[in-house]
Backbone as JSON, one array per atom type, in Angstrom:
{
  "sequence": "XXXXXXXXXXXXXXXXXXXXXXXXXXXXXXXXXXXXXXXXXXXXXXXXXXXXXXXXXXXXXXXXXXXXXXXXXXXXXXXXXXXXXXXXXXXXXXXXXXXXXXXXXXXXXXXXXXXXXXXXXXXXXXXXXXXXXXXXXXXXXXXXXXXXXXXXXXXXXXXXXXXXXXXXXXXXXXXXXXXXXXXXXXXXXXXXXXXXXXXXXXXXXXXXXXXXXXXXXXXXXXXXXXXXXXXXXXXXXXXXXXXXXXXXXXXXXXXXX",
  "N": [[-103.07, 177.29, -165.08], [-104.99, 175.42, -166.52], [-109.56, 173.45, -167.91], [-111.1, 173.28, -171.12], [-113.41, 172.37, -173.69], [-113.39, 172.73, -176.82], [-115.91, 172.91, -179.22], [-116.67, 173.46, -182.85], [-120.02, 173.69, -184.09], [-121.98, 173.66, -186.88], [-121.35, 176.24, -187.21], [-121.18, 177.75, -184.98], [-119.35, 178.65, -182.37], [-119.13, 176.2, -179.27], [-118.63, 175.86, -176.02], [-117.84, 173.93, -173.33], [-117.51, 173.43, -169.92], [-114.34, 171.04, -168.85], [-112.58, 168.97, -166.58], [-110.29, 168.4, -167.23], [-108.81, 170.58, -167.99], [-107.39, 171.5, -169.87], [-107.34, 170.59, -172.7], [-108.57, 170.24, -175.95], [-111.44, 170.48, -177.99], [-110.56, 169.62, -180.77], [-108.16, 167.73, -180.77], [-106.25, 167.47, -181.95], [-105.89, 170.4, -183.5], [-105.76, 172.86, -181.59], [-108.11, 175.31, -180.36], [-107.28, 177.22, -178.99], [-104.77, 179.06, -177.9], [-100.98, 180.3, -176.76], [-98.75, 182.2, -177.95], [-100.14, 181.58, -180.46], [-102.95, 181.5, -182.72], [-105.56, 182.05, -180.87], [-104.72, 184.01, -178.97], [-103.66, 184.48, -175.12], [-104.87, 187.39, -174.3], [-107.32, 187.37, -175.86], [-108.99, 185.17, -175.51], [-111.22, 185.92, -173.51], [-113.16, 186.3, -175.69], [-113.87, 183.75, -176.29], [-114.47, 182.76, -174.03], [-116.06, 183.88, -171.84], [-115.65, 184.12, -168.89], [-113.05, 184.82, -168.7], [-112.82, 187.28, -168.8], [-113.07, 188.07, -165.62], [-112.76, 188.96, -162.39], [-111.34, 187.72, -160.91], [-109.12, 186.19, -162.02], [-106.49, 184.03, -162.77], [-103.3, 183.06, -163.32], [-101.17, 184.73, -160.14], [-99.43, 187.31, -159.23], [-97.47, 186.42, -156.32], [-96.96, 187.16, -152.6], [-95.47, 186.2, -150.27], [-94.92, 187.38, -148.17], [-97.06, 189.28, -147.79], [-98.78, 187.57, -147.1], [-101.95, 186.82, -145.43], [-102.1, 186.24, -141.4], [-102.09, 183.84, -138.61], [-103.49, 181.11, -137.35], [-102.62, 178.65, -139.82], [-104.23, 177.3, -142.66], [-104.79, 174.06, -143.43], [-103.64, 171.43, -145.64], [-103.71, 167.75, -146.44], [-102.12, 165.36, -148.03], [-103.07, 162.41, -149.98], [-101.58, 161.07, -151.68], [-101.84, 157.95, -153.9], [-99.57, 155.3, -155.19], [-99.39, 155.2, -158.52], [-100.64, 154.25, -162.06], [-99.77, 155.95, -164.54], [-101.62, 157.6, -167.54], [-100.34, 159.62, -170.35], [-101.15, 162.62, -171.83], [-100.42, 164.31, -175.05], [-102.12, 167.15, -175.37], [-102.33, 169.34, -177.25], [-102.0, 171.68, -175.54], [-100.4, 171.55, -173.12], [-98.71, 168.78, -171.44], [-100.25, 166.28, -170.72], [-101.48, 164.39, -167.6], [-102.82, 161.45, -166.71], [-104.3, 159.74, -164.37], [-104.53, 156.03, -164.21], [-106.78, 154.2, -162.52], [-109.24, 156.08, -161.88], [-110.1, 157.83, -159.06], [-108.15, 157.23, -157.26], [-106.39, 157.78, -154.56], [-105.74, 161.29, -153.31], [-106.38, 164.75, -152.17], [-107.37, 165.92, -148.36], [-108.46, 168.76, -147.21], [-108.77, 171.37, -145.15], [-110.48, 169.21, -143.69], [-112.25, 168.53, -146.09], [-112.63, 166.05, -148.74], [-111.26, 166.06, -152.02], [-110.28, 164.47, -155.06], [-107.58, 163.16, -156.94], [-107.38, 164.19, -160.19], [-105.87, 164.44, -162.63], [-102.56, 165.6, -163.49], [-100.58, 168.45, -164.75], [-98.03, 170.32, -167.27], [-96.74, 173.52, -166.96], [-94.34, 176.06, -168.89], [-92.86, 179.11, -168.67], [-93.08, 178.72, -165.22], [-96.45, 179.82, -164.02], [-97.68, 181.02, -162.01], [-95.73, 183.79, -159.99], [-93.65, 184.66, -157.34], [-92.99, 186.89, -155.39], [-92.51, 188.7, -157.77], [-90.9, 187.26, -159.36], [-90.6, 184.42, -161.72], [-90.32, 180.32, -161.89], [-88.83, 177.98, -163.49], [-90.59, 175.71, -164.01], [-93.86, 174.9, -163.82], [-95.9, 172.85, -162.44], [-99.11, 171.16, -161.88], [-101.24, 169.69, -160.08], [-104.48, 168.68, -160.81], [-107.36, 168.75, -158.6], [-110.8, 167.05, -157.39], [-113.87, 167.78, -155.83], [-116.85, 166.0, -154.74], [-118.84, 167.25, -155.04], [-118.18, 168.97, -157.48], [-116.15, 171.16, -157.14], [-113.32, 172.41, -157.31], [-109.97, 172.29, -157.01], [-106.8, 172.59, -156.81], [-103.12, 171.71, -156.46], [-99.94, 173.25, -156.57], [-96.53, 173.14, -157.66], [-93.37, 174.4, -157.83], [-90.61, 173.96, -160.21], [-87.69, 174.23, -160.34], [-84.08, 174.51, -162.14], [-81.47, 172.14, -161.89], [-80.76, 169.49, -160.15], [-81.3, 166.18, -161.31], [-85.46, 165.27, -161.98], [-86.06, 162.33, -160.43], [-88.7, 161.46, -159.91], [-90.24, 162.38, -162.27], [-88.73, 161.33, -164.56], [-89.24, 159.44, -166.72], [-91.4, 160.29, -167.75], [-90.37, 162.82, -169.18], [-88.34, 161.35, -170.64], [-89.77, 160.31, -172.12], [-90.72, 162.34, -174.17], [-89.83, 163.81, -176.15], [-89.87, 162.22, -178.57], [-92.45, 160.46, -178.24], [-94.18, 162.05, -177.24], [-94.37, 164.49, -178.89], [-95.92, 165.72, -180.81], [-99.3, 167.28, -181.15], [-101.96, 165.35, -180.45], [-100.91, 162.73, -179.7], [-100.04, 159.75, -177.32], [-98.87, 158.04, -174.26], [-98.58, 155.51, -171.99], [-97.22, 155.6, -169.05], [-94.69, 153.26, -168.27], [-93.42, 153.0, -165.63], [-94.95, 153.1, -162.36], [-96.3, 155.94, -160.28], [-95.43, 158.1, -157.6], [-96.99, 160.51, -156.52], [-96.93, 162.08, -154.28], [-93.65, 162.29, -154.1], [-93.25, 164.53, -155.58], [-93.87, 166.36, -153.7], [-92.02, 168.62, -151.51], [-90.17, 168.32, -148.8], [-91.16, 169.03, -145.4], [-92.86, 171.17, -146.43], [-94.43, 174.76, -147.0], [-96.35, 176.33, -147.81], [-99.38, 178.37, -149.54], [-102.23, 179.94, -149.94], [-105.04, 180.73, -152.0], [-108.24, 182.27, -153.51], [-109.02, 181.08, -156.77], [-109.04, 180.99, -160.44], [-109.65, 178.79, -163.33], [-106.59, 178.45, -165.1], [-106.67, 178.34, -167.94], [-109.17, 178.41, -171.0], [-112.03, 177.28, -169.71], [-111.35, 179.29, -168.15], [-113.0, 179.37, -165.51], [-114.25, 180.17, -162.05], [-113.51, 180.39, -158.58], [-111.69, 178.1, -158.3], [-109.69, 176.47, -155.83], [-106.62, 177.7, -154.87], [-103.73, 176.01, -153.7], [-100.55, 176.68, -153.05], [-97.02, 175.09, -153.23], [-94.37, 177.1, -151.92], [-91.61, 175.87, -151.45], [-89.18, 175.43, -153.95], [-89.15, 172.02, -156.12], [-86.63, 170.07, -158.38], [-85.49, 170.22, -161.5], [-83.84, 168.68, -164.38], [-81.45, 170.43, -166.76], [-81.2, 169.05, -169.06], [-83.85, 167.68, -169.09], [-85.9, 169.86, -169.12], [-85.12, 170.85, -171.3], [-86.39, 169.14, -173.09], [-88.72, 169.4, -172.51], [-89.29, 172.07, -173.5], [-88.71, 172.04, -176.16], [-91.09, 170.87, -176.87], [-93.15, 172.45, -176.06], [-92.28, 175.8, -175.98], [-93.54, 177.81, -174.38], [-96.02, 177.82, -172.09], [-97.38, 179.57, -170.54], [-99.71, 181.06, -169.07], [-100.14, 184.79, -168.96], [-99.54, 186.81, -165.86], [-102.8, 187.55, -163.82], [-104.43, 190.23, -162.48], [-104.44, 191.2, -159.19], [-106.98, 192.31, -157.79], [-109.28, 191.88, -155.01], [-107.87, 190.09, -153.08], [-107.5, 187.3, -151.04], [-104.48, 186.08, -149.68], [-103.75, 183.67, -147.95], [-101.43, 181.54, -145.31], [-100.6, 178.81, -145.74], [-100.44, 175.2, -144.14], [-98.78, 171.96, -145.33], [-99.03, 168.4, -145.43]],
  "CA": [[-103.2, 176.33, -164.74], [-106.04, 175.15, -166.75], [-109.59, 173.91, -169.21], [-112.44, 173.05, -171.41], [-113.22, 171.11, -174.75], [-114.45, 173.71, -177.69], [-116.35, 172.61, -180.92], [-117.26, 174.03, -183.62], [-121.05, 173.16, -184.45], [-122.86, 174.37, -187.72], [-120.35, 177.64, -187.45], [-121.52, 178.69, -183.1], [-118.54, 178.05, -180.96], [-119.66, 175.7, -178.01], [-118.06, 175.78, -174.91], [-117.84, 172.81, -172.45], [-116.36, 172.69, -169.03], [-113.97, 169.87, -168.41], [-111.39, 168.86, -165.54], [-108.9, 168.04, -168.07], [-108.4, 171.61, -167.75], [-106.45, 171.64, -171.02], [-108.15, 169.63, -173.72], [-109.53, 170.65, -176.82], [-112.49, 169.44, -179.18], [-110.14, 169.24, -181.53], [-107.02, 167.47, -180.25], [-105.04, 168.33, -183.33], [-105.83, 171.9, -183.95], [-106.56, 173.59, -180.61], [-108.96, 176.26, -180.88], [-106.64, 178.29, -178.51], [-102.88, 178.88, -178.25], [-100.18, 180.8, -176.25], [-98.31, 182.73, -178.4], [-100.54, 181.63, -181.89], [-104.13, 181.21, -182.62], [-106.45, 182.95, -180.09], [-103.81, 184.33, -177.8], [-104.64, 185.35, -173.94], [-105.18, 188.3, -174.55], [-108.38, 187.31, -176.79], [-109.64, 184.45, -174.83], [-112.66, 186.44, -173.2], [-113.9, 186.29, -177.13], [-113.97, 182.52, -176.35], [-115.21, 182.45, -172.91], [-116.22, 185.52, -171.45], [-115.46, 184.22, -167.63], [-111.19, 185.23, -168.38], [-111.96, 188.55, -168.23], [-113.64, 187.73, -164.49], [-111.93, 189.83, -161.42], [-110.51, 186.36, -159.74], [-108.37, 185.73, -162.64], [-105.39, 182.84, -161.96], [-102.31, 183.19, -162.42], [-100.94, 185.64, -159.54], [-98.1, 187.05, -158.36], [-97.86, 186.09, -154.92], [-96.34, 188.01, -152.08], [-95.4, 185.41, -148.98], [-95.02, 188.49, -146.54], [-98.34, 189.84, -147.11], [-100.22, 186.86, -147.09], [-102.64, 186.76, -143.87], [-101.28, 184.91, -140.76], [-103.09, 183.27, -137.92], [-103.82, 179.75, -137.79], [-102.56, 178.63, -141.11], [-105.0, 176.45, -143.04], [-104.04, 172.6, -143.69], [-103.94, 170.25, -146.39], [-102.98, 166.41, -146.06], [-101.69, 164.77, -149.14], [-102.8, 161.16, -149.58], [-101.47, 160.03, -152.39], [-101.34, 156.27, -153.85], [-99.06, 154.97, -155.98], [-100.37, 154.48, -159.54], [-99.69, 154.47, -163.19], [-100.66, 157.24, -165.56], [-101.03, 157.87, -169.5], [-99.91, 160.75, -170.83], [-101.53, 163.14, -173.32], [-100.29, 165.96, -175.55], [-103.41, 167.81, -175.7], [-102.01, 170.91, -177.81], [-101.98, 173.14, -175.02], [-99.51, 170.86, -172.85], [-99.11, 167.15, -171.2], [-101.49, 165.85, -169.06], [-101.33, 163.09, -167.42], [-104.24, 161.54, -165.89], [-104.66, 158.13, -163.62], [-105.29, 154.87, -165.16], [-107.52, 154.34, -161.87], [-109.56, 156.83, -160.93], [-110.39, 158.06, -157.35], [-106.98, 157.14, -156.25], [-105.54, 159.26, -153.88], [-106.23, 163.32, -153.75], [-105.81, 165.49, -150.71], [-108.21, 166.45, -148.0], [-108.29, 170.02, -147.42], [-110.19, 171.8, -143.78], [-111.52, 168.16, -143.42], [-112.96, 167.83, -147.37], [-111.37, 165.58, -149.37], [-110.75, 166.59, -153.57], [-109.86, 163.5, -155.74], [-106.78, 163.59, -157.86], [-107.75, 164.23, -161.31], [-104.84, 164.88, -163.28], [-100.92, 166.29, -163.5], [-100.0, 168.85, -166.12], [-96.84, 171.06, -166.43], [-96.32, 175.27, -167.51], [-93.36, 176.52, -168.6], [-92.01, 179.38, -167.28], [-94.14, 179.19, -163.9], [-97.69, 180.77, -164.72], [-97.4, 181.89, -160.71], [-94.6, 184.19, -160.01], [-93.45, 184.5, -156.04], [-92.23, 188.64, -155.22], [-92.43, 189.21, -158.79], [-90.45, 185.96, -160.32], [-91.14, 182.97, -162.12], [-89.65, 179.55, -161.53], [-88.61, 177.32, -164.51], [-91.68, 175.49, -164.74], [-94.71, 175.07, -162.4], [-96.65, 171.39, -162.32], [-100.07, 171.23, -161.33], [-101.98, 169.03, -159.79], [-106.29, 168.9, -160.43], [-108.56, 167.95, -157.78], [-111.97, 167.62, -157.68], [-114.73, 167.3, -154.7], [-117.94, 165.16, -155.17], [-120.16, 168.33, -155.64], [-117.73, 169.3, -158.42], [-115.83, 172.35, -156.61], [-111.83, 172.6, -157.85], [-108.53, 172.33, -155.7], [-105.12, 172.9, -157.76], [-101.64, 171.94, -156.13], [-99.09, 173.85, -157.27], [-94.96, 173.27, -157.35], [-92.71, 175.32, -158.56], [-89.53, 173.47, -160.08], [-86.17, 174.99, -161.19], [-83.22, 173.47, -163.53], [-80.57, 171.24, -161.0], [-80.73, 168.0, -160.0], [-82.93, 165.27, -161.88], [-86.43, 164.8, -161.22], [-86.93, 161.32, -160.87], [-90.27, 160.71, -160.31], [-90.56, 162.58, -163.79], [-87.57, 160.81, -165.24], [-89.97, 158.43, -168.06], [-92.28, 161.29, -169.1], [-89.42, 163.4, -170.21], [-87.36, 160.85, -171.82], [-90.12, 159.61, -173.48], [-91.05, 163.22, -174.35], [-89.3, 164.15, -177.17], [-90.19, 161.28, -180.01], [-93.39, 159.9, -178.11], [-95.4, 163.08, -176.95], [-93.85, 165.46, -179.4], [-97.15, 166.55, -181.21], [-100.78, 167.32, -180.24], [-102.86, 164.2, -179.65], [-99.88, 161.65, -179.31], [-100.36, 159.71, -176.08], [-98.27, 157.23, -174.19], [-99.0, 154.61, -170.54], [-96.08, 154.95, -168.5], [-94.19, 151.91, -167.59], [-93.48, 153.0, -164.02], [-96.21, 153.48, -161.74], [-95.56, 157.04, -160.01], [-95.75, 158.21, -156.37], [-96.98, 162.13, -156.73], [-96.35, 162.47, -153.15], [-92.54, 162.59, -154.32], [-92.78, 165.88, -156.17], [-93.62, 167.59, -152.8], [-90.99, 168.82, -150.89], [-90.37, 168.06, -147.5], [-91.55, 170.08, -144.8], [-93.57, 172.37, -146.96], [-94.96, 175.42, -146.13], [-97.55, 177.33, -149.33], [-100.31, 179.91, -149.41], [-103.78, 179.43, -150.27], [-106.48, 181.62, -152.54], [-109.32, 181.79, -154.81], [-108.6, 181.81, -158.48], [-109.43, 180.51, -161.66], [-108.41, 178.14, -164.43], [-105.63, 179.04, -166.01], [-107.1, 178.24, -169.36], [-110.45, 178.56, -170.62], [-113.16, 178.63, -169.88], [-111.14, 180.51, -166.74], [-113.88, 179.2, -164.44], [-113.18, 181.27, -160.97], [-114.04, 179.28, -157.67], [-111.0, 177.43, -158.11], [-108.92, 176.84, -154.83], [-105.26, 177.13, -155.29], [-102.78, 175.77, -152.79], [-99.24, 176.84, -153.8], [-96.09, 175.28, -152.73], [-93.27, 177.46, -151.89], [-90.49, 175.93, -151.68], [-89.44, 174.67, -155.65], [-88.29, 171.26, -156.93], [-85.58, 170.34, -159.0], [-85.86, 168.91, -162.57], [-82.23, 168.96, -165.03], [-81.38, 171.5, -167.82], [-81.81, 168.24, -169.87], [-85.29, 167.39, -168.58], [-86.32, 171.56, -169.16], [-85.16, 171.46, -172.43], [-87.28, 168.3, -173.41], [-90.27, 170.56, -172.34], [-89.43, 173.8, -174.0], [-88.54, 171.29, -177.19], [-92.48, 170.81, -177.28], [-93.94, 173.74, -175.69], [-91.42, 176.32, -175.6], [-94.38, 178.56, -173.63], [-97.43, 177.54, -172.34], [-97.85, 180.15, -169.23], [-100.61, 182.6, -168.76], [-99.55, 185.96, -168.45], [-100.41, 187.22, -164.75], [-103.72, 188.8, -164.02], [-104.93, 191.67, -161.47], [-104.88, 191.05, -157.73], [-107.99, 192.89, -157.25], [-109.21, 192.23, -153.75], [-107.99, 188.72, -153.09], [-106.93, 187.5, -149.65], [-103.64, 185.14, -149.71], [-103.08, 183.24, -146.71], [-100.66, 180.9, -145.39], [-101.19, 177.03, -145.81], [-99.74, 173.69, -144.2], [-98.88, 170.54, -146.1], [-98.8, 167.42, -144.29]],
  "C": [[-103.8, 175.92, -165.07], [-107.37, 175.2, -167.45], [-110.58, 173.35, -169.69], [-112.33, 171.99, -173.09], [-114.36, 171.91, -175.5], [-114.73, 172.52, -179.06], [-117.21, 173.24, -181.61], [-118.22, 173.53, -184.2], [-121.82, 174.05, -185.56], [-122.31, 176.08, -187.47], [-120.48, 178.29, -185.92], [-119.95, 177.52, -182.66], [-119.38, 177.35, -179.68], [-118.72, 175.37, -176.93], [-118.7, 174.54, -173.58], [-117.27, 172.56, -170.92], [-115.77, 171.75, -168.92], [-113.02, 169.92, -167.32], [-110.33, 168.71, -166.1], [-108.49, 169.26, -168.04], [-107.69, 172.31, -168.89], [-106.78, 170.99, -172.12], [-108.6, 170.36, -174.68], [-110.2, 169.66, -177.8], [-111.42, 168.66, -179.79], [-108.77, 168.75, -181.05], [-106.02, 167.82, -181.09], [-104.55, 169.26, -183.65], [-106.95, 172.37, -182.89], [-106.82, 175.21, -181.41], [-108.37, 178.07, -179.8], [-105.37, 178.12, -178.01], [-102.64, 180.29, -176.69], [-99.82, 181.86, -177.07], [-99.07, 182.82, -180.23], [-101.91, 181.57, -181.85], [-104.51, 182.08, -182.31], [-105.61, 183.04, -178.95], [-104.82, 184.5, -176.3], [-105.07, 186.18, -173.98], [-106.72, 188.43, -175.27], [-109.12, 186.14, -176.0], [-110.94, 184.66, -174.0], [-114.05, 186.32, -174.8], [-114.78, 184.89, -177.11], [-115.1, 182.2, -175.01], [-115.05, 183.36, -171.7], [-115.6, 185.48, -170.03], [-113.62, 184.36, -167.48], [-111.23, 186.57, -168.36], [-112.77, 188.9, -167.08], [-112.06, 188.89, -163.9], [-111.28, 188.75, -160.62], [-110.0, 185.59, -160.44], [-106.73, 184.86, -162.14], [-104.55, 182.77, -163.11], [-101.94, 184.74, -161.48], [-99.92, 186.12, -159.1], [-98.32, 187.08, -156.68], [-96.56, 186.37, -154.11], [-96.03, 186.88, -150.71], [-95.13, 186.77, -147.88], [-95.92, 189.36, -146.43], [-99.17, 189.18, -146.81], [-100.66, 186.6, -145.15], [-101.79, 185.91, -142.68], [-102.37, 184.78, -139.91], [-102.93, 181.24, -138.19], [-103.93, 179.13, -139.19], [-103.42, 177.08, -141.4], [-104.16, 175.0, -143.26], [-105.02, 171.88, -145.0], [-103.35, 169.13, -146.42], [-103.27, 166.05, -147.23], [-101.89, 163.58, -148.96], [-103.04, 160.73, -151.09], [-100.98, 158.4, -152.99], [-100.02, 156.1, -155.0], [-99.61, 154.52, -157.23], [-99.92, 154.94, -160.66], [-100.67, 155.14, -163.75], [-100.4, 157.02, -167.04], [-101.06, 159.39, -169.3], [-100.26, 161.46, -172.34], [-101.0, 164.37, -174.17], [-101.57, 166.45, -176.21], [-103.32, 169.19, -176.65], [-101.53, 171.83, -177.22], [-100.62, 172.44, -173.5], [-99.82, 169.2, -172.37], [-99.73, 167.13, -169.84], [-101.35, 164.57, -168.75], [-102.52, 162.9, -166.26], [-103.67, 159.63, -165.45], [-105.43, 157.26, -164.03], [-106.47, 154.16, -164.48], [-107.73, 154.94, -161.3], [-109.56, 156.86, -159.28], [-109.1, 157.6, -156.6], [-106.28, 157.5, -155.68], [-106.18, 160.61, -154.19], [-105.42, 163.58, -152.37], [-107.31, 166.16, -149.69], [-107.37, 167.97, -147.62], [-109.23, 170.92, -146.12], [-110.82, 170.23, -143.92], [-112.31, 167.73, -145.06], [-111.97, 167.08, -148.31], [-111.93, 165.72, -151.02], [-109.71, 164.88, -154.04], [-109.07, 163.68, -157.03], [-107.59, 163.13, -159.3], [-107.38, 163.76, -162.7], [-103.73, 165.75, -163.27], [-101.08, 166.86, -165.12], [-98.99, 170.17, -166.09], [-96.97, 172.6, -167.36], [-95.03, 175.55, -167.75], [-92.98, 177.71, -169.14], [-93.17, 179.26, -166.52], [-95.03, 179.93, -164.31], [-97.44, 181.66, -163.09], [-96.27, 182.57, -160.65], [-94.65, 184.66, -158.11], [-92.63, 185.89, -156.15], [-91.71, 188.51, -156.27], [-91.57, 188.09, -159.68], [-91.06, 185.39, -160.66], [-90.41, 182.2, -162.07], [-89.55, 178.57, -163.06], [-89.56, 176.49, -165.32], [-92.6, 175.13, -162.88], [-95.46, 173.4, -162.89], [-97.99, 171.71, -161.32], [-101.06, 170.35, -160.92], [-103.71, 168.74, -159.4], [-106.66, 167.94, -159.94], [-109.87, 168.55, -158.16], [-112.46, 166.97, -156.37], [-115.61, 166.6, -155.53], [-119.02, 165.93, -155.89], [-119.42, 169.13, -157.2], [-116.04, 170.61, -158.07], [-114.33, 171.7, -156.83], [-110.72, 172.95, -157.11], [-107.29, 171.91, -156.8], [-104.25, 172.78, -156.61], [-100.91, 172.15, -156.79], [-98.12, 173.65, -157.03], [-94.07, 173.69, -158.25], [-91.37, 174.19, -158.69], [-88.48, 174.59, -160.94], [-85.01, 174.06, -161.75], [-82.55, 173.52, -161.62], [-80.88, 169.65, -160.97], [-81.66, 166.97, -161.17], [-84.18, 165.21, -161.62], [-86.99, 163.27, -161.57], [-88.19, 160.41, -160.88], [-90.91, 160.96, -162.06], [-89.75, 162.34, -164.83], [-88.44, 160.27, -166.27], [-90.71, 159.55, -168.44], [-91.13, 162.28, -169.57], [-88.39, 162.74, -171.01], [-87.95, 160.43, -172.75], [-91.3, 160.55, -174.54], [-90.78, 164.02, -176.03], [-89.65, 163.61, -178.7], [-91.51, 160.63, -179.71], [-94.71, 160.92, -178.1], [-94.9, 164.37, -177.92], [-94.74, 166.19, -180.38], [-98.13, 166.11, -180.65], [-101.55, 165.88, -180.4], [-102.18, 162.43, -179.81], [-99.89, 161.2, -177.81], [-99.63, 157.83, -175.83], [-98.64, 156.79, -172.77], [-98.06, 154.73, -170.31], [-96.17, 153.8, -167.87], [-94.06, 151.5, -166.24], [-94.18, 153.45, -163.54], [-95.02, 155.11, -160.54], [-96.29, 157.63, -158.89], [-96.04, 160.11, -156.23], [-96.83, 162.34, -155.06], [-94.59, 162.86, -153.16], [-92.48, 163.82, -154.92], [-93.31, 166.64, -155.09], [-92.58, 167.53, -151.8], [-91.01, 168.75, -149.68], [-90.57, 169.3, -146.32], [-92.17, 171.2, -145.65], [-94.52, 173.2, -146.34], [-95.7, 175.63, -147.75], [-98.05, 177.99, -148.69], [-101.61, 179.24, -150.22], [-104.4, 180.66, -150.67], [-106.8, 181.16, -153.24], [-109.03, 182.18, -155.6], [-109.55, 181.56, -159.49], [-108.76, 179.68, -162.08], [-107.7, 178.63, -164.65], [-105.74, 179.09, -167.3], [-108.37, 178.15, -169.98], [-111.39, 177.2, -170.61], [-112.79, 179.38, -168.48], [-112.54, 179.97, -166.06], [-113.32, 179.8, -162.67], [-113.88, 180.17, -159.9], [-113.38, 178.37, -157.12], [-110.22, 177.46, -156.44], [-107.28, 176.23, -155.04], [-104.51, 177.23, -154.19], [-101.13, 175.4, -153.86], [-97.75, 176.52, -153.06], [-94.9, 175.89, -153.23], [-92.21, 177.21, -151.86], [-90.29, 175.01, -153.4], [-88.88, 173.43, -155.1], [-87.2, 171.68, -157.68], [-85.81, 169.57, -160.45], [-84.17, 169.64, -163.24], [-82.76, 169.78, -166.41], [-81.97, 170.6, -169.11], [-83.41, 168.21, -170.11], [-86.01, 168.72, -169.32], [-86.31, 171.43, -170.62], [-86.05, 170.63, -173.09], [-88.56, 168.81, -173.77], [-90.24, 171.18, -173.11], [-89.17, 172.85, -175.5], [-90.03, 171.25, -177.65], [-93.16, 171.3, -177.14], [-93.12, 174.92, -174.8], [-91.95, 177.3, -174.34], [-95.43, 178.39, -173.44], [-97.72, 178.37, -170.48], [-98.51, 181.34, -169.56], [-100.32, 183.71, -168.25], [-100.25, 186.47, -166.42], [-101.46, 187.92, -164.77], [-103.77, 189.92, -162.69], [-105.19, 190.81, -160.47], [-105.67, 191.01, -157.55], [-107.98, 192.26, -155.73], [-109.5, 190.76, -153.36], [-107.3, 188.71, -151.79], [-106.04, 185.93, -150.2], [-103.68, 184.55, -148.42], [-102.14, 182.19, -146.55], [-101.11, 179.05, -145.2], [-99.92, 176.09, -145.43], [-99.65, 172.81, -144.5], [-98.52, 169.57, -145.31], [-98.79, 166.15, -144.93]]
}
């Protein structure tokens, strides 16, 4: 799910946190890849905190996660128009006015950041993955990191994401190509009604893997079309982080509202 902004200075790698989560120095020629470059697998070389014990992505078990009074998060998002970046590592799409909308969370509220999509699912649910996963970065005031997660699968259309995949193919089709959608876009529509998720602590998904993160994951998927899917996999046939180690993480169950 996530990422930083490397450059190469007088020959030292420098490492940067950013919220873009996915960004590199070099927008052209990222300094880390999926399947090319500096695979996952090598990414601790880059930024030592991926090979951390509260590594993100997870597979996630809905019948072990804790029960009790399941935690809440309230979704308040606005309506608003985004650009869209191919950053190398996938598309991001960020809000043309900040601070608009986020989600509070136990009473704190996390300010939407930016949308960007995985495909196959970096999460996998009793050992699957879902066609592609979409993620949504928040941020608090003190800095502290809140990820919504939705899992979509091939069927129906998705049309809240109907204009970034049609205009996916010839507009965003290499790394630092970047387009304003036309229609302003209601991210409250890509969650599903009545949702139930799960809640733990992770990490980025990309580096610099920063751990701390809090990820709220909805369970039930979306729907986007075989069309739509292939659009994606047309420009980033794979951009999901292999799963890491459980270790001694507590899942619990979360309400969306």
């Amino acid at each position: 799910m996530c990422t930083v902004l490397f450059r190469v200075i007088t020959g030292s790698l420098l490492a940067a946190a950013s919220l873009s989560m996915h960004a590199s120095a070099d927008e052209h020629a990222p300094h880390w890849g999926y399947e090319k470059i500096v695979t996952p697998g090598d990414w601790a070389e880059l930024a030592p905190a991926c090979a951390g014990t509260l590594q993100s992505p997870i597979d996630l078990r809905p019948g072990s996660a804790s029960h009790g009074q399941p935690h809440a998060l309230h979704a308040n998002y606005s309506e608003q128009y985004f650009s869209v970046f191919n950053n190398g590592h996938t598309l991001q799409a960020s809000p043309l006015q900040k601070q608009q909308g986020g989600v509070d969370i136990d009473g704190e509220h996390y300010a939407l950041m930016q949308f960007h999509v995985h495909t196959p699912s970096e999460h996998f649910v009793d050992g699957k993955p879902h066609a592609m996963e979409l993620h949504m970065v928040h941020a608090r005031d003190d800095g502290k990191t809140a990820v919504v997660a939705v899992f979509f699968d091939v069927g129906a259309p998705n049309v809240a994401l109907a204009e970034l995949f049609e205009r996916l193919p010839v507009e965003l089709a290499s790394p630092g190509m970047k387009v304003e959608l036309q229609q302003p876009m209601q991210l409250a529509s890509l969650l599903p009604h009545n949702p139930t998720g799960l809640r733990y602590v992770g990490s980025l998904t990309t580096p610099p893997c920063t751990e701390g993160v809090l990820w709220n994951i909805e369970l039930t998927p979306q729907t986007i079309s075989q069309q739509q899917l292939d659009a994606l996999r047309s420009v980033y046939p794979h951009n999901a982080r292999p799963l890491q180690s459980f270790n001694a993480r507590v899942v619990s169950e979360e309400s969306f509202e």
